[in-house]
Every structure is written in structure tokens, then in C-alpha cells.
MIROMAR-704906 format. One record per residue (C-alpha): z, x, y; residue in three letters; residue number from 0. Coordinates in pm, 1 decimal, always signed. Layout:
% residues N
((Z; X; Y); "Ala"; NUM)
...
END
This chain:
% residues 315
((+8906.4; +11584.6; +9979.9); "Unk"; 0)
((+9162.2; +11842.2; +9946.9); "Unk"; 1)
((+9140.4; +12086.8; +9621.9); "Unk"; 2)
((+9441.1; +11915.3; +9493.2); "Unk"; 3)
((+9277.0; +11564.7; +9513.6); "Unk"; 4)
((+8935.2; +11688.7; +9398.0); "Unk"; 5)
((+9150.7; +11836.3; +9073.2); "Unk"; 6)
((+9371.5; +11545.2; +9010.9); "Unk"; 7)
((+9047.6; +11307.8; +9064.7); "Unk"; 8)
((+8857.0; +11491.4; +8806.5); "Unk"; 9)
((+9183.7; +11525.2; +8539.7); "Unk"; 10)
((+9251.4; +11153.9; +8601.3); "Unk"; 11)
((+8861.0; +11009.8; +8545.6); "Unk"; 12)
((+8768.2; +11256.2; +8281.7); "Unk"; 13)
((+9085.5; +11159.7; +8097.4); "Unk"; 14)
((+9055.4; +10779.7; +8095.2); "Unk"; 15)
((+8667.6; +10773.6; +8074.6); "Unk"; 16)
((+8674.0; +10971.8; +7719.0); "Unk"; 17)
((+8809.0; +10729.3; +7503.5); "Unk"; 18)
((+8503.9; +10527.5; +7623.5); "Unk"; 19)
((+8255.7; +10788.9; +7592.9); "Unk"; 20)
((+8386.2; +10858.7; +7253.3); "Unk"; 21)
((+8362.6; +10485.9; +7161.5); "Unk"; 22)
((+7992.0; +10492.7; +7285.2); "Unk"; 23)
((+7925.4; +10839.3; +7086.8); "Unk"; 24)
((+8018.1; +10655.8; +6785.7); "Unk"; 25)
((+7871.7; +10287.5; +6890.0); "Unk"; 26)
((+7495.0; +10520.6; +6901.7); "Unk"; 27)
((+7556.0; +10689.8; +6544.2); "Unk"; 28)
((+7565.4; +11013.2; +6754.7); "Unk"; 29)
((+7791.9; +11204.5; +6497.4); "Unk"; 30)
((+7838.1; +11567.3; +6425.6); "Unk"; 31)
((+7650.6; +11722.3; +6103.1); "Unk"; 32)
((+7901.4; +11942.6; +5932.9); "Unk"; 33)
((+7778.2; +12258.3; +5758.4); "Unk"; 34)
((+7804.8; +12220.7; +5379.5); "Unk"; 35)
((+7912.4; +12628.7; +5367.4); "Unk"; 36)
((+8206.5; +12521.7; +5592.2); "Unk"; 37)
((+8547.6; +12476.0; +5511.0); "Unk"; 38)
((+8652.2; +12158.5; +5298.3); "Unk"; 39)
((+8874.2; +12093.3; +5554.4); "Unk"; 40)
((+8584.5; +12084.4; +5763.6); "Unk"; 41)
((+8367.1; +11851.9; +5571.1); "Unk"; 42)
((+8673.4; +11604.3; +5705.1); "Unk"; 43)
((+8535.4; +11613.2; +5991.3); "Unk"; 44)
((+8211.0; +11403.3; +5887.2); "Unk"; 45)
((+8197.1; +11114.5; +6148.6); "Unk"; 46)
((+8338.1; +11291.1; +6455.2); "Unk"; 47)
((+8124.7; +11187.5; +6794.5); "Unk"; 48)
((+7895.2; +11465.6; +6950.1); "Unk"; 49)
((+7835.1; +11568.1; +7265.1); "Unk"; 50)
((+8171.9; +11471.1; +7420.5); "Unk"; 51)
((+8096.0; +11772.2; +7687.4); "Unk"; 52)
((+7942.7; +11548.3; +7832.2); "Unk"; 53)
((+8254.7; +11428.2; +8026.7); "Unk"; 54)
((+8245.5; +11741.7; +8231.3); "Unk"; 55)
((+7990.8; +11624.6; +8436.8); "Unk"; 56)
((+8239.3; +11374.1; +8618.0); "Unk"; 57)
((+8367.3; +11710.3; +8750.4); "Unk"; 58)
((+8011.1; +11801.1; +8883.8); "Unk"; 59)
((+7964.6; +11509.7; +9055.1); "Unk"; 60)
((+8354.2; +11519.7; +9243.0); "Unk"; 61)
((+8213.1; +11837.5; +9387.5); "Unk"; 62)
((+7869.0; +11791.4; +9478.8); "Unk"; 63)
((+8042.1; +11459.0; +9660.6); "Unk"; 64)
((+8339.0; +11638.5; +9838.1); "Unk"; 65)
((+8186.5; +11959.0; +9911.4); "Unk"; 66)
((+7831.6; +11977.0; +9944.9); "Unk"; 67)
((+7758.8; +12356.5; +9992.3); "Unk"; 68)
((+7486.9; +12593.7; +9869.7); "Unk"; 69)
((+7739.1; +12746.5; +9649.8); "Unk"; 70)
((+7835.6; +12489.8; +9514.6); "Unk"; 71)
((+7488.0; +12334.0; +9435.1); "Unk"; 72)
((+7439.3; +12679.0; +9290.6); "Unk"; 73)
((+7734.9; +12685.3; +9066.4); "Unk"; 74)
((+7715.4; +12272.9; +8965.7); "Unk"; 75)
((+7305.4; +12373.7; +8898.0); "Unk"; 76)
((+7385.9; +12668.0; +8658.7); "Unk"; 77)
((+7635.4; +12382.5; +8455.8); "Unk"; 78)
((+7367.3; +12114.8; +8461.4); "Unk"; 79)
((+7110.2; +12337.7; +8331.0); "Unk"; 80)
((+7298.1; +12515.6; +8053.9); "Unk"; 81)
((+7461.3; +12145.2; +7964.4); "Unk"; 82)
((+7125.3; +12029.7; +7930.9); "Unk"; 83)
((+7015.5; +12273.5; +7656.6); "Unk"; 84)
((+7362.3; +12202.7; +7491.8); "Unk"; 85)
((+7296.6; +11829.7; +7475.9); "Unk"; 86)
((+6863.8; +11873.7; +7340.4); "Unk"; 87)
((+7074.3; +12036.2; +7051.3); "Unk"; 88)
((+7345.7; +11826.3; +7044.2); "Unk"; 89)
((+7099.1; +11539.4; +7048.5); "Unk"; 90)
((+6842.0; +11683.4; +6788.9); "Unk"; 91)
((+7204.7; +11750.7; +6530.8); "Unk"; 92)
((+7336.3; +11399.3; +6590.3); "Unk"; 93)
((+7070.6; +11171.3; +6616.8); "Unk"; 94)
((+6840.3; +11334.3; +6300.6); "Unk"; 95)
((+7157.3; +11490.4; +6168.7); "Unk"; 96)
((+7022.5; +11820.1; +6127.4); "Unk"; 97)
((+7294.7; +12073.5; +6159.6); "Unk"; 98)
((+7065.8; +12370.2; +6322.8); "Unk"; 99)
((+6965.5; +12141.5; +6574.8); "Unk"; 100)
((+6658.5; +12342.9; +6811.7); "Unk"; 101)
((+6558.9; +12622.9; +6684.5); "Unk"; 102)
((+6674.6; +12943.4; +6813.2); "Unk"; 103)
((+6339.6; +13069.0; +6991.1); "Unk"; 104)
((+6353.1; +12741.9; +7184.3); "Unk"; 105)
((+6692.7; +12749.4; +7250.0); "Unk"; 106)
((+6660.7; +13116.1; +7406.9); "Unk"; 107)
((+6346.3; +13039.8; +7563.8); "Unk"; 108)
((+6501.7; +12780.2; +7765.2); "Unk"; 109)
((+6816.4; +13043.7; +7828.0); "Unk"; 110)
((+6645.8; +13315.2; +7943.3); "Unk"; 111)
((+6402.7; +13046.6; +8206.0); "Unk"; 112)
((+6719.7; +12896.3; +8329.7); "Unk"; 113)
((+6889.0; +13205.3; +8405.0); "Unk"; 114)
((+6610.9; +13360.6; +8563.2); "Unk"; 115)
((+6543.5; +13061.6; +8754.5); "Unk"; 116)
((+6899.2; +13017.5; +8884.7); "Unk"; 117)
((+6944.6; +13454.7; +8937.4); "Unk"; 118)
((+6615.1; +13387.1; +9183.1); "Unk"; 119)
((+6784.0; +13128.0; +9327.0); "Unk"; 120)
((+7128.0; +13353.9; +9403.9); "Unk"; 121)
((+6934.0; +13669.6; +9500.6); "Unk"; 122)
((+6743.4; +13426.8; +9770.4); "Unk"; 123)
((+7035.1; +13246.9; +9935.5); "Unk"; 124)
((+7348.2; +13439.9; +9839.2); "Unk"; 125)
((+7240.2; +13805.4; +9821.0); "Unk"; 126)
((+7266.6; +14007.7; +9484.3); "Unk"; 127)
((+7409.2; +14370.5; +9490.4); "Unk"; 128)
((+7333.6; +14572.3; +9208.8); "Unk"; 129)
((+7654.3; +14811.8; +9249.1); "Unk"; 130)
((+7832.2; +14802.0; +8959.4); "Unk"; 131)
((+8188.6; +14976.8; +9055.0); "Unk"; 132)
((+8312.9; +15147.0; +9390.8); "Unk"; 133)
((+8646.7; +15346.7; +9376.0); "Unk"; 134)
((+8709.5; +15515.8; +9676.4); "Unk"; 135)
((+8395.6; +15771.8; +9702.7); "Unk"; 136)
((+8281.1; +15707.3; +9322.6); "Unk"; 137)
((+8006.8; +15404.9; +9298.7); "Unk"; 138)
((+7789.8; +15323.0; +9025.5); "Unk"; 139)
((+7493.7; +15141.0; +9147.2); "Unk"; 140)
((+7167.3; +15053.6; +8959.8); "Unk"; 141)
((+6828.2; +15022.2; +9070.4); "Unk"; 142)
((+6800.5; +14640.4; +9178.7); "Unk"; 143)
((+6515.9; +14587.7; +8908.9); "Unk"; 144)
((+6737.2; +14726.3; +8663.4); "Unk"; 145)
((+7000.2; +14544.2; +8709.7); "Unk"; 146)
((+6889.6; +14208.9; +8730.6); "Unk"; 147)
((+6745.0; +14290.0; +8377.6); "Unk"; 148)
((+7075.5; +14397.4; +8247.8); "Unk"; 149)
((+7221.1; +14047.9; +8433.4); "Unk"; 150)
((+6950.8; +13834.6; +8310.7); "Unk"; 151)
((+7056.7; +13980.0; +7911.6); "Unk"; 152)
((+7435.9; +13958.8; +7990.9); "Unk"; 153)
((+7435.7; +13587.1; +8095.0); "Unk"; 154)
((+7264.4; +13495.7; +7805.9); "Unk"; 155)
((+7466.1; +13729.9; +7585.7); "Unk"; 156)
((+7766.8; +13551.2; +7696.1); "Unk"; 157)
((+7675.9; +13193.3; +7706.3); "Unk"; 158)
((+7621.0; +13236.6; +7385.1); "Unk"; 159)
((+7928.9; +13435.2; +7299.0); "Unk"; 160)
((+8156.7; +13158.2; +7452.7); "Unk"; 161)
((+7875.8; +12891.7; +7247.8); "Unk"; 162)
((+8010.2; +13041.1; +6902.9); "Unk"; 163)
((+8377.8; +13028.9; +7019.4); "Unk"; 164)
((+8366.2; +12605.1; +6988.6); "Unk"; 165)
((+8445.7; +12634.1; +6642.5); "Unk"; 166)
((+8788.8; +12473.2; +6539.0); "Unk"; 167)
((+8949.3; +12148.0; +6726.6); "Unk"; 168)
((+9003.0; +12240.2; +7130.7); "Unk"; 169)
((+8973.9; +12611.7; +7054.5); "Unk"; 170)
((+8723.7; +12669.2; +7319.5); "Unk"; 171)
((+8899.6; +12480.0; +7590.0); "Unk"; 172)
((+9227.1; +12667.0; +7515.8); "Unk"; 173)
((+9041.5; +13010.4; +7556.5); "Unk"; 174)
((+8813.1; +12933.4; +7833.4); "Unk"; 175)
((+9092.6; +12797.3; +8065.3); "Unk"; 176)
((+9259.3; +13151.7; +8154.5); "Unk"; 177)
((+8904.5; +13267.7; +8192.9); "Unk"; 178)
((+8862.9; +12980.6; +8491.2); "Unk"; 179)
((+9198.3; +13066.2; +8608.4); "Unk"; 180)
((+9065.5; +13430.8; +8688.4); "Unk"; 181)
((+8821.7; +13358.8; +8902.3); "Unk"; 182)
((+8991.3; +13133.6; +9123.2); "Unk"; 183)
((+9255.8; +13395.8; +9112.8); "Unk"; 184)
((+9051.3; +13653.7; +9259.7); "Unk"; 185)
((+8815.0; +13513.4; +9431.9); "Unk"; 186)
((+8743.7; +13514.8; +9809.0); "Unk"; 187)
((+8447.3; +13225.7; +9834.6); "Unk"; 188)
((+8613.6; +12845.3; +9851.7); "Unk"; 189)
((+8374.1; +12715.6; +9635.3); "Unk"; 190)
((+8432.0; +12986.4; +9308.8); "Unk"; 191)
((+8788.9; +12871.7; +9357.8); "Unk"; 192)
((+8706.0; +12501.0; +9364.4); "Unk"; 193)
((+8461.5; +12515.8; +9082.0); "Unk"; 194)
((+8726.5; +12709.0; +8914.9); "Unk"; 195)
((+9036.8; +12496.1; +8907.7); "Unk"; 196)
((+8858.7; +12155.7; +8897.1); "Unk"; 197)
((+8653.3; +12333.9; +8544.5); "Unk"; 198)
((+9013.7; +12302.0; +8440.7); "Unk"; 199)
((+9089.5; +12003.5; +8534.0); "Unk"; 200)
((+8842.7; +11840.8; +8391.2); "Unk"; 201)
((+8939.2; +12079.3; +8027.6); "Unk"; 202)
((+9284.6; +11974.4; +8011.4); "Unk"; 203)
((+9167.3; +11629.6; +8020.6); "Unk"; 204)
((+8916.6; +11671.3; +7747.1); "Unk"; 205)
((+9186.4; +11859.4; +7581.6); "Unk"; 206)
((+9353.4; +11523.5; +7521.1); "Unk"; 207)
((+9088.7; +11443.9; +7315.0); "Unk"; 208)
((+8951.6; +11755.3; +7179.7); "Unk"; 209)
((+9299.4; +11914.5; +7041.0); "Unk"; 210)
((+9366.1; +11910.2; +6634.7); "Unk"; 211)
((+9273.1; +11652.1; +6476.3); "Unk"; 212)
((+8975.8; +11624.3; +6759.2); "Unk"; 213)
((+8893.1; +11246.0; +6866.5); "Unk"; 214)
((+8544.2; +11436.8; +6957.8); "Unk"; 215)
((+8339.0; +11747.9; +6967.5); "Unk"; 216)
((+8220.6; +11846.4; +7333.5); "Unk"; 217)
((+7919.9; +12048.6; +7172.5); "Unk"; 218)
((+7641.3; +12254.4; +7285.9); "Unk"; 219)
((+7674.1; +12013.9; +7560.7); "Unk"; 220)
((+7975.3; +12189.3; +7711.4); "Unk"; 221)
((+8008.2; +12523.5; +7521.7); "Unk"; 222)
((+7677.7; +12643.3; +7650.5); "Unk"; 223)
((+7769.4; +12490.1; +7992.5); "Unk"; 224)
((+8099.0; +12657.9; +8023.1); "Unk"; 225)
((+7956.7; +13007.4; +7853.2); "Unk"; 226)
((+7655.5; +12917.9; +8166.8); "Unk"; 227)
((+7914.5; +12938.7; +8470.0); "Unk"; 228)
((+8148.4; +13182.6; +8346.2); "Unk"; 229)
((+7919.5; +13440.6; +8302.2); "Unk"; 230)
((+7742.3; +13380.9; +8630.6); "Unk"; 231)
((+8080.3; +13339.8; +8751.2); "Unk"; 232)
((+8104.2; +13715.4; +8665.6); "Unk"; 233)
((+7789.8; +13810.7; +8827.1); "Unk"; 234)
((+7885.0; +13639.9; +9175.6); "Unk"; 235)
((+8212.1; +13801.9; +9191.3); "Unk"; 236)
((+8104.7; +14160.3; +9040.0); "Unk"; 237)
((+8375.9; +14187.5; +8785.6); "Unk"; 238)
((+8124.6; +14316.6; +8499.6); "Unk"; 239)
((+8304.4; +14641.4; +8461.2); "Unk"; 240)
((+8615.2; +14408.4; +8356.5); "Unk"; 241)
((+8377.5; +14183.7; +8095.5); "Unk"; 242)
((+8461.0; +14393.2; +7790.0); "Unk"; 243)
((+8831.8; +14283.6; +7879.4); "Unk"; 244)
((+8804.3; +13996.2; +8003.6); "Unk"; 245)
((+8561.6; +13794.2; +7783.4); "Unk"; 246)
((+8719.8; +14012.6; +7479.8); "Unk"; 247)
((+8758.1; +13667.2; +7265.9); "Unk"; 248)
((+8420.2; +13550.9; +7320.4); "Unk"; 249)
((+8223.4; +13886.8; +7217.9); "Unk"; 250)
((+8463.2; +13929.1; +6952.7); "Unk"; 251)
((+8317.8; +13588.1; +6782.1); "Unk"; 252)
((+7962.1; +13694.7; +6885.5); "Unk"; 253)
((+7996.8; +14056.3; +6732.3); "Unk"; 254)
((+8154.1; +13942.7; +6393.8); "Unk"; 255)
((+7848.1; +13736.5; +6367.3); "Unk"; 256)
((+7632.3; +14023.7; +6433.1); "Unk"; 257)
((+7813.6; +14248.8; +6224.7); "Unk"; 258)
((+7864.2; +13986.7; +5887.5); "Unk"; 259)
((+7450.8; +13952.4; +5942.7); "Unk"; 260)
((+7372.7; +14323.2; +5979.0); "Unk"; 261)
((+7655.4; +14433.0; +5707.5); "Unk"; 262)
((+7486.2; +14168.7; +5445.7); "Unk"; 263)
((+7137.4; +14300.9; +5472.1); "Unk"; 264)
((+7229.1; +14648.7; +5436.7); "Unk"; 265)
((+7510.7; +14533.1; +5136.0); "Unk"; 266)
((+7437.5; +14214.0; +4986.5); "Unk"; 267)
((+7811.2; +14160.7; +5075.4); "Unk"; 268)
((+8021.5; +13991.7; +5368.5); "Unk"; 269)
((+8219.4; +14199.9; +5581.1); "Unk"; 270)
((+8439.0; +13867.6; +5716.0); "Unk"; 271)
((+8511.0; +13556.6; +5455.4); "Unk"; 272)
((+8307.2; +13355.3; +5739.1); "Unk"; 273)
((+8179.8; +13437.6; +6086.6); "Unk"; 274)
((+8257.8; +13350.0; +6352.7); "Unk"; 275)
((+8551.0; +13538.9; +6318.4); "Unk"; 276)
((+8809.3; +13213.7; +6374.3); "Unk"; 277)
((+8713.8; +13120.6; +5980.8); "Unk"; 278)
((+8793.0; +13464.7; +5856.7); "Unk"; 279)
((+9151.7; +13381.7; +5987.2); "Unk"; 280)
((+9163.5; +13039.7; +5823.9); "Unk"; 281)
((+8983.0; +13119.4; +5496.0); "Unk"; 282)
((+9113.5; +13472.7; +5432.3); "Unk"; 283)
((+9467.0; +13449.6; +5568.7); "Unk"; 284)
((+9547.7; +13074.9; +5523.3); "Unk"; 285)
((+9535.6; +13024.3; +5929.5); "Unk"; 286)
((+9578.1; +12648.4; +6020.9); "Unk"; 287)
((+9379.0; +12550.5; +6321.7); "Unk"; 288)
((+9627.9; +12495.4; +6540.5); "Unk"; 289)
((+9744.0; +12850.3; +6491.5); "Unk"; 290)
((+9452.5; +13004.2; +6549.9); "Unk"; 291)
((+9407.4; +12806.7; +6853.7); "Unk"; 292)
((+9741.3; +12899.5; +6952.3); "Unk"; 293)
((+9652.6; +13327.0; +6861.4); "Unk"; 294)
((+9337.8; +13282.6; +7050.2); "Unk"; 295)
((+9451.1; +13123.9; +7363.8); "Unk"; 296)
((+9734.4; +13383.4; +7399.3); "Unk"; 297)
((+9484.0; +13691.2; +7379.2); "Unk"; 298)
((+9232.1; +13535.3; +7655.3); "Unk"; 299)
((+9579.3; +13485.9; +7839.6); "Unk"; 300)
((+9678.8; +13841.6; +7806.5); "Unk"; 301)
((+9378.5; +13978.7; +7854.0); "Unk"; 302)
((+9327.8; +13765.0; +8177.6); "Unk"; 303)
((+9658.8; +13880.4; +8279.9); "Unk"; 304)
((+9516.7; +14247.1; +8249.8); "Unk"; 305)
((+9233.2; +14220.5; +8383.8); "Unk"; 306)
((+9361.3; +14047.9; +8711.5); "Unk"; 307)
((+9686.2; +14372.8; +8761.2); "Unk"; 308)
((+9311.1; +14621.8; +8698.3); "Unk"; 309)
((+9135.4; +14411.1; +8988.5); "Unk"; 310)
((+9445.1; +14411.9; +9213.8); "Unk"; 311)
((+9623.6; +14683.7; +9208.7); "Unk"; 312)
((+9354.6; +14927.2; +9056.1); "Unk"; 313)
((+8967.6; +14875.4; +9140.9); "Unk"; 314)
END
């Protein structure tokens, strides 16, 4: 299939097989636990089906069928594997309605095994360069042991980053879609571009499902999936010196988390109403959702935007 069939294929399946996942999600009792610190508009929420993220797979599946390659094994792996830690928490929070799900040891323990597994994997069949930036006569490059260290801490940085974005009703999905749209942008390699746009596909038609007032929460099971292949996304097409820009939204969330935890211990007092930083805007400034959806998604589209002119026209 074409890349325009292998997008409209996933879109089309992932769109009219959600309202039946969602009915089975509820059918199994597999609800989401809501926080009792959260929101009260939040605690509305009570009863919304888990582990929708699920769905993505469909888009997996379309590519391993229509374009077997050992890219794109590589790239549908790295989902798979980062999906499947999503959905052991998803599973653990739904089914024994525990909102902390795995603990976080486990969690990273499985993170940091995955990743190294799959950066073996990419350094044995695709080749790994440790060069950081090359402008003209200027290069930056790192010792290789170095760097896969740094790339190893970075992946799981960010898949956990883009994790604590999936916070309000399709807020993820609305970010992460410009992200996708960069790297089939720039990228050279068929299957980045593939993986790319049909990621997308298969987002808008979660979307459908996922926007305010959310039918369904895609969970762990997608948000660490998505924060998986972005940020080895970034590592195959050595845009790390762009990161800070482009994944601004996503380490913004994960640093006002850091921040509220480190500010409290020193001060006893909150820097932010609520981290992530998405609640500050709702509980401090009177934010609806759908606005800070809306804020959101136009920053990762400017700062995609950005960072595609700096790769073009200036790197």
C-alpha cells in the first residue's frame, strides 16, 4: 500500500473500532481511578474506560503488514514495548483501582531494560553516531560510550515527559501531533516518514474519542508509547540539539513537577497550584480544558514550526 492508503486505513479502523473498544473497556470494569487531590471537575470523570491507547496498535499492525522493513520492526518494537509498560499500569489502576498503579522503581526498571534493549538493537543493524552537531568545520561529537549513556537517560527522560503531558481530555494527542509531523517533515528514511504520518492518523482518530468531554482515556498505554517513539525518533534522526525546542511542552510538564517537589521540601510550600503544570492553568487562572488544550497545541505547533526553519535553513 501506498502511504496515503496505509494513513487513511489506519484513521478509518482506529476510528470505527473505538467505540467498541470503549464499550469493552467498560463491559470489563476497566475504569480510570481519579486522584482525590484532583480537580472536582475531575472527580467527574469517575467511570471513564482505561487504556483506550490501546487502539494505536491497529496502526502497528498496518505497517508491519504493508511494509515489513528492519526499520520499521525497529520503530513498531520501541511502541510495543513502551505500550506494554503503559498498559501493566493501566491494568494494575483499572482493574484494582489503585491510582499509582506500578510502582515507580518497576516502572523505570522496565524503561531503562527496554531502551537499552532496543538502543542495542539500533547500534547493531542501523548504526549509531555519537556526533551531536556539525556546522560547517564545528562538530561536537562524544565518546560513543558516553553518549549512549546520555541517550539511554534522554529516552527515558522524555517518555516520561510526554507520560505527564496526558493530563486533561485529548491534550496529549493535540501536542504530540506537530511533534509527528516533524519528523516526517525532515526526515530522509521512508519508514520515519511512514511511522510518522500514520502515528497521526491513527491520533486524529482517537481524537474523536479522546477530545473534551473524553469517551476514554488512552493511558499509560499510549502516553508512554508515544513519549517511547518520539524520543527514539529523535535519536535516529540526530535532532537532540533541537530537543530543548522542540519537546519544550513536554519538559515543561516534567520540570514543574520536579520543581513543585524540590520547592516543597526546601519550603513546605507549592511553587504551582498543581503540577503538572496544565492544572496550575486551570486551578490558578480559571483555564477550561479545552483552552488549555487549545494554548498547548499552538506552542508544540510553533515551536515545531521553529525548529523545522533551524533544521533547514540553519544546521
Amino acid at each position: 500500500m501506498s502511504i496515503l492508503n496505509v494513513v487513511i486505513v489506519s484513521f478509518i479502523i482506529v476510528a470505527c473500532l473505538c467505540p467498541v473498544l470503549i464499550w469493552g473497556l467498560r463491559t470489563l470494569r476497566l475504569i480510570q481511578p481519579i486522584r482525590t487531590e484532583l480537580p472536582a471537575d475531575h472527580q467527574a470523570k469517575l467511570g471513564t474506560p482505561l487504556m483506550a491507547g490501546i487502539i494505536l496498535l491497529v496502526g502497528i499492525i498496518t505497517l508491519l503488514i504493508s511494509h515489513p522493513s528492519i526499520m520499521t520492526v525497529f520503530l513498531c518494537c520501541t511502541f510495543l514495548l513502551f505500550s506494554l509498560i503503559g498498559f501493566l499500569d493501566d491494568f494494575k489502576k483499572a482493574a484494582f483501582q489503585d491510582p499509582s498503579g506500578i510502582s515507580g522503581k518497576t516502572k523505570l526498571y522496565l524503561q531503562f531494560t527496554c531502551t537499552g534493549f532496543l538502543l542495542f538493537f539500533l547500534y547493531r543493524f542501523h548504526g549509531i553516531s555519537s556526533k551531536l552537531i556539525e556546522h560547517g568545520d564545528f562538530q561536537i561529537v562524544l565518546p560513543m560510550s558516553v553518549y549512549i549513556l546520555l541517550v539511554l537517560l534522554f529516552i527515558v527522560g522524555s517518555a516520561n515527559a510526554i507520560n505527564f503531558t496526558d493530563g486533561l481530555d485529548g491534550l496529549l494527542i493535540v501536542v504530540c501531533i506537530p511533534t509527528y509531523f516533524f519528523f516526517f517533515a525532515i526526515s530522509n528514511q521512508f519508514e520515519v516518514q511512514l511511522f510518522s504520518l500514520t502515528m497521526i492518523a491513527c491520533l486524529l482518530g482517537l481524537l474523536i474519542y479522546n477530545i473534551y468531554p473524553a469517551r476514554a482515556f488512552m493511558g499509560d498505554t499510549g502516553s508512554l508509547a508515544i513519549g517511547g517513539s518520539l524520543a527514539f525518533l529523535a535519536v535516529i534522526e540526530k535532532v537532540e540539539i533541537l530537543l530543548p525546542l522542540l519537546f519544550l511542552v513536554y519538559f515543561a510538564e516534567q520540570l514543574s513537577v520536579i520543581f513543585q517537589v524540590w520547592y516543597y521540601r526546601r519550603t513546605k510550600l507549592r511553587l504551582f497550584r498543581m503540577a503538572p503544570i496544565h492544572y496550575h492553568f486551570a486551578l490558578k487562572y480559571g483555564w477550561s480544558e479545552n483552552k488549555i488544550v487549545t494554548v498547548f497545541g499552538f506552542i508544540s505547533w510553533i515551536c515545531t514550526l521553529i525548529s523545522l526553519f533551524i533544521w533547514k535553513y540553519m544546521l
